[in-house]
TORTISE-968634 format. One record per atom (N, C-alpha, C): x, y, z. Coordinates in steps of 0.1 Angstrom, whole numbers, plus 5000, padded with zeros to 4 digits. Each point is the difference from the previous one (the first is absolute). Layout:
% residues N
XYZ;...
***
This chain:
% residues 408
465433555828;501149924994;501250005009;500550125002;500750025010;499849935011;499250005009;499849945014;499749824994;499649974991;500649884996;500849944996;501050094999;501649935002;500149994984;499350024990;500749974983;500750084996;501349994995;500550104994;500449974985;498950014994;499450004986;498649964996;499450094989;499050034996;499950004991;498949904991;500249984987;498350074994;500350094994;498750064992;499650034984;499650034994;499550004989;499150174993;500950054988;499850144993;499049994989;499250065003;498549944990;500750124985;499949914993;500550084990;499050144991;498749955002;499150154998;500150145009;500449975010;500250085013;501550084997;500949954991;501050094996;499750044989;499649944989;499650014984;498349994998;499450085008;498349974996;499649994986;501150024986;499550014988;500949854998;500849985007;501249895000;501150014988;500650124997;501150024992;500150185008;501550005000;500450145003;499550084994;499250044985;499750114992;498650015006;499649925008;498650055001;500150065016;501150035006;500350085012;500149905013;500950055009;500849915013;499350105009;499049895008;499050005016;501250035007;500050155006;501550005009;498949985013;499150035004;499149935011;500649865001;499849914988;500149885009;501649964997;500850084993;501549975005;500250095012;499350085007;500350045015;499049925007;499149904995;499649915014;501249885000;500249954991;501049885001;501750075009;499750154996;501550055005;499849955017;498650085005;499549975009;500949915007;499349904998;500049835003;500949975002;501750014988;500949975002;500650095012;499950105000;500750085011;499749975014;498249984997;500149945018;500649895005;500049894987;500749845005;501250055003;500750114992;501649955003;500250105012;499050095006;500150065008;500049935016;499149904996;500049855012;501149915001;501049944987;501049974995;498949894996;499350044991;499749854991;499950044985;500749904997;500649974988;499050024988;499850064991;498649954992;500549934981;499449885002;500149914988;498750074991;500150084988;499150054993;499749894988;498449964995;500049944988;499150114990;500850054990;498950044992;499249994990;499549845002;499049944994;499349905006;498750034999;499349915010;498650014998;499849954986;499049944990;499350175000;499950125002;499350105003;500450054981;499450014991;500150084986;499750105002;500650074985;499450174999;499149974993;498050035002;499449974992;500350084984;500350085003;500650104988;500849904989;500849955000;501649884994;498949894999;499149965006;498649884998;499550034987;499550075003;499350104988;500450034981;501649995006;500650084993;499949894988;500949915003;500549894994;500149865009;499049965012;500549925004;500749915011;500350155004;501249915012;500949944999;500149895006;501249954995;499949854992;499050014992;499749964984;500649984992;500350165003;501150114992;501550005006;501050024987;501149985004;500350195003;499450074995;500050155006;500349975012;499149925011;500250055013;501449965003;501149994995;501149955004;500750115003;500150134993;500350145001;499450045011;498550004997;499350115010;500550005015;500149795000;500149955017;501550055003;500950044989;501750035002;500350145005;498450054996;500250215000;499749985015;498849945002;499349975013;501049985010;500649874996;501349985012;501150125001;500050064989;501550115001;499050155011;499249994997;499450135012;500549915013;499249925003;500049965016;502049945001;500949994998;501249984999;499750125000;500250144993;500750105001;499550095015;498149955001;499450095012;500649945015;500549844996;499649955016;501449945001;500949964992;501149945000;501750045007;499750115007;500650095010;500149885011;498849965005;499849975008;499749835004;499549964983;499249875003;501149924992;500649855003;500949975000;499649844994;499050015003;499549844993;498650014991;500049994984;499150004995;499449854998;498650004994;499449914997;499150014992;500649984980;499150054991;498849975004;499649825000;498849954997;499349955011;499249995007;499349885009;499049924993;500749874999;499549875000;499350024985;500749964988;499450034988;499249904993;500249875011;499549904995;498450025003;500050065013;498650045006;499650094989;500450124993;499450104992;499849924988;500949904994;499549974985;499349895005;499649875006;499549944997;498150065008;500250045011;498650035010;499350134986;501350074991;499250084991;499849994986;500849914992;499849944995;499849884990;500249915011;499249834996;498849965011;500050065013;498849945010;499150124990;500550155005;499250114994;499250015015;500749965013;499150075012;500650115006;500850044993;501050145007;499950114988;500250145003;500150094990;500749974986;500250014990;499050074990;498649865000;500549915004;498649925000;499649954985;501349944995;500449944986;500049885000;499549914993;500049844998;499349964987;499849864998;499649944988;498249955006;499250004992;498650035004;499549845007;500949924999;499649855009;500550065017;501050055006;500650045008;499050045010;500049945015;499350095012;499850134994;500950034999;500150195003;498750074989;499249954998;498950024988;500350164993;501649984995;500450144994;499250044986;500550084995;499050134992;501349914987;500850015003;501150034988;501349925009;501049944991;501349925002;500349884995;501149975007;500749844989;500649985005;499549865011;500849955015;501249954990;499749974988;501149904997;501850074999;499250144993;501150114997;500250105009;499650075005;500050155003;500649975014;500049895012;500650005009;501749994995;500549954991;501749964997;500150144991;499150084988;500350115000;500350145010;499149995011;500350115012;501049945011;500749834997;501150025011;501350034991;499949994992;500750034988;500550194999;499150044998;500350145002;500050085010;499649895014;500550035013;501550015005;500249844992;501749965002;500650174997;499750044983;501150054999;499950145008;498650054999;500050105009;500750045014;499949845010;500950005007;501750024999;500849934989;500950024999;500650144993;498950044991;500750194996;499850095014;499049995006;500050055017;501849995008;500049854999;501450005005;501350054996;500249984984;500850014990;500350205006;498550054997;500150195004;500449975013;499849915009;500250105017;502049975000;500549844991;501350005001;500650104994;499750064989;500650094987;500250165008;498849995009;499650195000;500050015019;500049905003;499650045017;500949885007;500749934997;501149905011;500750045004;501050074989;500950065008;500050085008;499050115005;499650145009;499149915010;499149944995;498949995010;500149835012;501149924993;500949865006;498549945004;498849984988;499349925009;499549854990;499549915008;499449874989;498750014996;500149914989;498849984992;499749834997;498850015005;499449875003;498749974992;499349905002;498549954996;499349905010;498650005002;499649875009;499149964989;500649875004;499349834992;499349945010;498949934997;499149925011;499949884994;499949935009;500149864995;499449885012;499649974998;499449845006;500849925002;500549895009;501049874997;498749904998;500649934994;499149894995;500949865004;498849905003;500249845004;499349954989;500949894998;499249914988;498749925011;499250014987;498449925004;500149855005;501549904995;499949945003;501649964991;500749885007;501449964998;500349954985;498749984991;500350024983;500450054994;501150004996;500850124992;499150064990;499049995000;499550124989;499550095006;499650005017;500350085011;500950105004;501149894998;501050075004;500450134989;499849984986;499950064991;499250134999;498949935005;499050155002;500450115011;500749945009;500550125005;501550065001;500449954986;501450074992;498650124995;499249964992;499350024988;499450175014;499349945007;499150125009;501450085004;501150005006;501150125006;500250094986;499849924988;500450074990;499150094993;499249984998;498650094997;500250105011;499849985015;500250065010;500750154999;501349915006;501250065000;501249994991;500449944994;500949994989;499550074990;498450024995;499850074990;500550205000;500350025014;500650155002;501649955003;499949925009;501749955008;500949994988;499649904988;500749924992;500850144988;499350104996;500050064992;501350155012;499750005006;500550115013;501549914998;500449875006;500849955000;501049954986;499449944993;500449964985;499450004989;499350145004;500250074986;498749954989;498949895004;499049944991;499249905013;498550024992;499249935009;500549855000;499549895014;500149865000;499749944992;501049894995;499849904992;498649944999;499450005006;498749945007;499250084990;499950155003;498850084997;500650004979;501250035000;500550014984;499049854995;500149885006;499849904989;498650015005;499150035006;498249965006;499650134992;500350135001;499550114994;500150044985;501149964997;500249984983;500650175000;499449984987;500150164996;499150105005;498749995006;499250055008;501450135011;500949945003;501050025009;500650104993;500050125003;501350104995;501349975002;500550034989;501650015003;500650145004;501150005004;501050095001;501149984993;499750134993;502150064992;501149945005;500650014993;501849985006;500250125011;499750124994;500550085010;499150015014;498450004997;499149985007;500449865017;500749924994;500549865008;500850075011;501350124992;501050015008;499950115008;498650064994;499950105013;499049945013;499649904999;499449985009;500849885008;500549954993;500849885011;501050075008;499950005015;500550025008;499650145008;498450014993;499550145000;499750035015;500449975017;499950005008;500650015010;500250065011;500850025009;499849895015;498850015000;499349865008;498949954998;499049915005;498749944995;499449995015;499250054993;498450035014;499549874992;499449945017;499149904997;499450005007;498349944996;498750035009;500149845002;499249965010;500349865003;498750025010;498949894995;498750015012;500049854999;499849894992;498949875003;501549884990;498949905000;501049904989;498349914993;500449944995;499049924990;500549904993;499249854999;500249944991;500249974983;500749974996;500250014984;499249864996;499650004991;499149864996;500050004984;500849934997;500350014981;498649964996;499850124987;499049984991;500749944989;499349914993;500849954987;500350104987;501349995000;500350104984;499149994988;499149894999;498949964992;498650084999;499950025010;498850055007;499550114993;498550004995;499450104991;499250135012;501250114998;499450075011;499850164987;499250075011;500250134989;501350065005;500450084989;501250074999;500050105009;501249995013;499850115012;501449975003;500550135013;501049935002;499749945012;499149945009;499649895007;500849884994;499049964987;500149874996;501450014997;500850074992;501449984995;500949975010;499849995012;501149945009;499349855002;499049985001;499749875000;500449915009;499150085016;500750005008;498650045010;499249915008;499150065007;500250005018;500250125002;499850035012;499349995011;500349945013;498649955007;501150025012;499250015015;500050005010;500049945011;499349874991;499449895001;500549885001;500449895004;500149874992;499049875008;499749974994;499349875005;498950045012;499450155003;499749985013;500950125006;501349985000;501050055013;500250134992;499950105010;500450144994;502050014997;500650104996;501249994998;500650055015;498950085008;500450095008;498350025008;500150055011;499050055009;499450134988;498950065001;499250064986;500150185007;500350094995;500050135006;498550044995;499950135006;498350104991;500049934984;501350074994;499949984987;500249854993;498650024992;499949834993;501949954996;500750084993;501249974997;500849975012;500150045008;501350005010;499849895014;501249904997;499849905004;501450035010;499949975010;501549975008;500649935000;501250014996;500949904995;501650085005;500349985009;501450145005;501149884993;500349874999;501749984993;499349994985;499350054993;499950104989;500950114993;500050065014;501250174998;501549945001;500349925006;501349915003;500149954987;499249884994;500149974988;500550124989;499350025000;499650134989;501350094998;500250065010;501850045000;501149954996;500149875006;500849884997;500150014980;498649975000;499849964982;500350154997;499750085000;501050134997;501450005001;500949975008;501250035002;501149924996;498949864994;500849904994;500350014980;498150064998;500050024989;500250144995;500350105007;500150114997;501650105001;500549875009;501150075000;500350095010;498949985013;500150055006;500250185009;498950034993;499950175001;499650025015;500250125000;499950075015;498350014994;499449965014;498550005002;499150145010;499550035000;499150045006;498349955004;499749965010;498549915000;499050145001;499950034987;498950135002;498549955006;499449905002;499250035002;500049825007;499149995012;499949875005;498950015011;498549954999;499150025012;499249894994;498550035014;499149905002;498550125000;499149924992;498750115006;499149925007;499350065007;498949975005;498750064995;498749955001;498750044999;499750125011;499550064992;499550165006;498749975009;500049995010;499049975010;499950175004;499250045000;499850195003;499249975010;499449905003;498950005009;500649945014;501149934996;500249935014;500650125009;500750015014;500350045011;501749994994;500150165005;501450044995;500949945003;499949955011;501349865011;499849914990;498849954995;500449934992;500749984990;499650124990;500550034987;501650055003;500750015010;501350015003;500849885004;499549895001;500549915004;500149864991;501450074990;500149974987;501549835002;499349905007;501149905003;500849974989;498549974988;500449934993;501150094989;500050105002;501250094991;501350035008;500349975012;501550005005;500449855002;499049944997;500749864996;500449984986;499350074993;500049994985;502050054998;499950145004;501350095001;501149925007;499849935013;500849985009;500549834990;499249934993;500549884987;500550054993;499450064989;500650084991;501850085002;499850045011;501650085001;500849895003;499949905006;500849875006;500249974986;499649984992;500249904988;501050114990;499850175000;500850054997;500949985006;500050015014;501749995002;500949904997;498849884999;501249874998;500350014986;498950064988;500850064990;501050065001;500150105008;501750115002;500849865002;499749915013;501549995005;500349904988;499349974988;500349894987;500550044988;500050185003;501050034988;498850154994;499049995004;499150094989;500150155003;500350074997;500550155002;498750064998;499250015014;498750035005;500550135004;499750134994;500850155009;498950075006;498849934999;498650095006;499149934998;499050095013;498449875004;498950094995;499250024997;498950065002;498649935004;499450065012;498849955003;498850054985;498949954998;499150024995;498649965009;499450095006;500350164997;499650065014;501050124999;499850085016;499050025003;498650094988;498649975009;499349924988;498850005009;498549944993;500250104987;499549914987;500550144988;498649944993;499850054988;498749954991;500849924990;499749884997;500749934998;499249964983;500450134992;499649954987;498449954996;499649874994;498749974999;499549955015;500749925007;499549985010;499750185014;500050114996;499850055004;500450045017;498949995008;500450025013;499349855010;500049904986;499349885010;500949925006;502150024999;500549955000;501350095013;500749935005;501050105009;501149984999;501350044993;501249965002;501150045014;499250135007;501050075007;500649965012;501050045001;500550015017;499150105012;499750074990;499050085007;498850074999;499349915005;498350004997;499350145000;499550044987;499450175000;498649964998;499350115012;498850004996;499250104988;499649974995;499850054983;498750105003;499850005013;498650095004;500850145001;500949965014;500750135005;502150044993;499949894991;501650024996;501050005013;499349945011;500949955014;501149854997;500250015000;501849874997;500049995014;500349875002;500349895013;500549934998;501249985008;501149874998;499549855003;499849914990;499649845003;501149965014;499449884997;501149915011;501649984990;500049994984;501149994990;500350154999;500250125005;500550105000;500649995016;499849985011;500449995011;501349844995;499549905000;501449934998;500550044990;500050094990;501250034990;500950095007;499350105013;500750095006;501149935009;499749915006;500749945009;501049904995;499749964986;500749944992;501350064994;499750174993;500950074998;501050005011;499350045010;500750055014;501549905000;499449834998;501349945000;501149984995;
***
C-alpha cells in the first residue's frame, strides 16, 4: 500500500473475533484485539491512515441464537457494548469510525431476497428460505440497525470525543436510477427506488423518520420511532460513506398491482438494466453491475441538494471481472477495462467537488482479488490480482495507473 502511494485504508473488525460469545460477559478475544492492534500499527507505521467499520454483515452466531439478531431490539445494547470495546481498544489511534457497511445490502440480500446470511425471506421468494417475512422483518432489522447505530454514536460522543477527537460515520449504498422512460410515473419510480434504497437509512439519519414514500406504501408493517428515539438519531453522523458501483432503470409498477407482500413489491418500482434492448451501461462479471460513471456525479449532486449537504466519503467504488484462472497471467493483469472504469468515475467526482459536494475521500474497491460473498472466487474486484493457489498478489495494469495517478 505504501509503494502505491494510498494514504488511507479502509478495513473492517469482525465482531466474533473480539466477542466470540458476542457480549462482554462471555469474555474479550485479546488475540484478536492484538491482531487488529497489529494492523493498525503497521498502517500508521507506513503513514496510512486506517478508516475502521465495525460491522460488516459478520453476527455472533451466539446473539443469532439467542433471540435473533437483530429481530431483536436486544441487539441495540449488545452492538453499543461491542462498539464501546473497539473505541476504548483502538480509538487512541483510529480517528474515523464506520458503525455499519451498507445495511441496505444486509437487510434486504438477508432478509426479503433471503440470498445472504441469516438467509430469511417469505416462502414465494428466490432465496427458498426455511423461515421469514419479506414483507416485515427487512424494515424491522433496519429499524433496529438505525438505532443501534445511533447509541454507538451517542456513547463514542458522551464517553470518547472529547479525549480521543475522532468521527463517527456509516456507509449507505445506493444505485442512481434513470427513469425507464420520460412518463412521469417513471419519473416517480425513481423518487420511489432512491427511497427504499437510500432514504430508507439517509431519511431517518437526517430527519429523524423514514421517507414519505416508504410511511404511506408500507403502512403499519413500518416501525415507528419514539420522540426521543427520532432525536437521538437525527443528526446521528459525523460523515457518510458511500458505496457507489452501477445505476439502473426505474420502471413504475402500478400502485394497483396484486403482488405478494415484500419489500420488493412495496416500492413498486422495478429495476432493470435494460431498456428496449440498450443496456444502461457496458455489463461488468457481475449480472448487477452495469457502467454507468455520471451515476456517481449524479448521485452526489442528489445528495447534497437533498441532504443538506454532508461531508462524504466514497467508501467503496470498483468494477469486477470474470475469474479466468486458466488464462496466461499477462493476461489476467491486463485489467483496461477497470482504469477506465476509475479514471470516469473520479472525473465525474471531481466535477462533483468543483459543484459544491464536500467529497473528503475516495476509496478504491478493492485492493486485491477478495471472495466476494455468494459469488465466491468466480468474480475479481482487485487492483491486484492474487493467485489463490500460491497467495502471490500482482499489480494489474489499474494498480500501476493508480500509482502514477497518485504520483500526480
Amino acid at each position: 500500500m505504501k509503494d502505491l502511494g494510498v494514504d488511507a485504508y479502509r478495513f473492517s473488525i469482525s465482531w466474533s473475533r473480539i466477542l466470540p460469545d458476542g457480549k462482554i460477559s462471555g469474555g474479550v478475544n485479546q488475540e484478536g484485539i492484538q491482531y487488529y492492534n497489529n494492523v493498525i500499527n503497521e498502517l500508521m507505521s507506513k503513514g496510512i491512515e486506517p478508516y475502521v467499520t465495525i460491522f460488516h454483515w459478520d453476527f455472533p452466531q451466539s446473539l443469532e441464537d439467542q433471540y435473533g439478531g437483530f429481530l431483536s431490539p436486544l441487539v441495540v445494547e449488545d452492538f453499543r457494548e461491542y462498539a464501546d470495546i473497539c473505541f476504548k481498544s483502538f480509538g487512541d489511534r483510529v480517528k474515523n469510525w464506520i458503525t455499519f457497511n451498507e445495511p441496505w445490502t444486509y437487510c434486504h440480500r438477508g432478509y426479503a431476497a433471503g440470498i445472504f446470511a441469516p438467509g430469511r425471506c417469505s416462502p414465494w421468494e428466490a432465496g427458498n428460505c426455511s423461515a421469514g417475512d419479506s414483507g416485515r422483518e427487512p424494515y424491522i432489522v433496519a429499524h433496529h440497525l438505525i438505532l443501534a447505530h445511533a447509541s454507538a454514536v451517542k456513547l463514542y460522543r458522551d464517553k470518547y470525543l472529547e479525549t480521543q477527537k475522532g468521527k463517527v460515520g456509516i456507509t449507505l449504498n445506493t444505485n442512481w436510477f434513470l427513469p425507464y422512460s420520460n412518463a412521469k410515473s417513471n419519473r416517480d419510480a425513481v423518487d420511489r427506488a432512491l427511497d427504499f434504497m437510500f432514504g430508507w437509512f439517509m431519511d431517518p439519519l437526517t430527519q429523524g423518520d423514514y421517507p414519505f414514500n416508504m410511511r404511506a406504501l408500507v403502512g403499519d408493517r413500518l416501525p415507528k420511532f419514539t420522540q426521543e428515539q427520532s432525536e437521538m438519531i437525527r443528526g446521528s453522523f459525523d460523515f457518510l460513506g458511500l458505496n457507489y458501483y452501477t445505476t439502473n432503470y426505474a420502471n413504475s409498477i402500478s400502485l394497483l398491482a396484486n403482488v405478494n407482500v415484500s419489500y420488493d413489491g412495496d416500492r413498486h418500482a422495478f429495476q432493470t438494466g435494460e431498456h428496449q434492448g440498450i443496456l444502461v451501461g457496458p455489463k461488468a462479471a457481475s449480472d448487477w453491475l452495469f457502467i454507468y460513471p455520471p451515476g456517481i456525479r449524479r448521485l452526489l449532486l442528489y445528495i447534497k441538494n437533498k441532504y443538506n449537504n454532508p461531508n462524504i466519503y466514497i467508501t467503496e467504488n470498483g468494477v469486477d471481472e470474470a475469474n479466468n484462472a486458466m488464462s496466461p497471467l499477462e493476461q489476467n493483469l491486463k485489467d483496461d477495462m477497470r482504469v477506465d472504469y476509475y479514471r470516469q468515475h473520479l472525473s465525474f467526482v471531481r466535477r462533483a467537488i468543483r459543484e459544491g459536494v464536500n467529497v473528503k475521500g475516495y476509496f478504491a474497491w478493492s485492493m486485491f482479488d477478495n471472495f466476494e460473498w455468494i459469488d465466491g472466487y468466480t468474480v475479481r474486484f482487485g487492483l491486484y490480482y492474487v493467485d489463490y493457489k500460491t497467495m502471490t498478489r500482482y499489480p494489474k495494469s489499474s494498480a500501476l495507473w493508480l500509482h502514477e495517478f497518485l504520483k500526480k
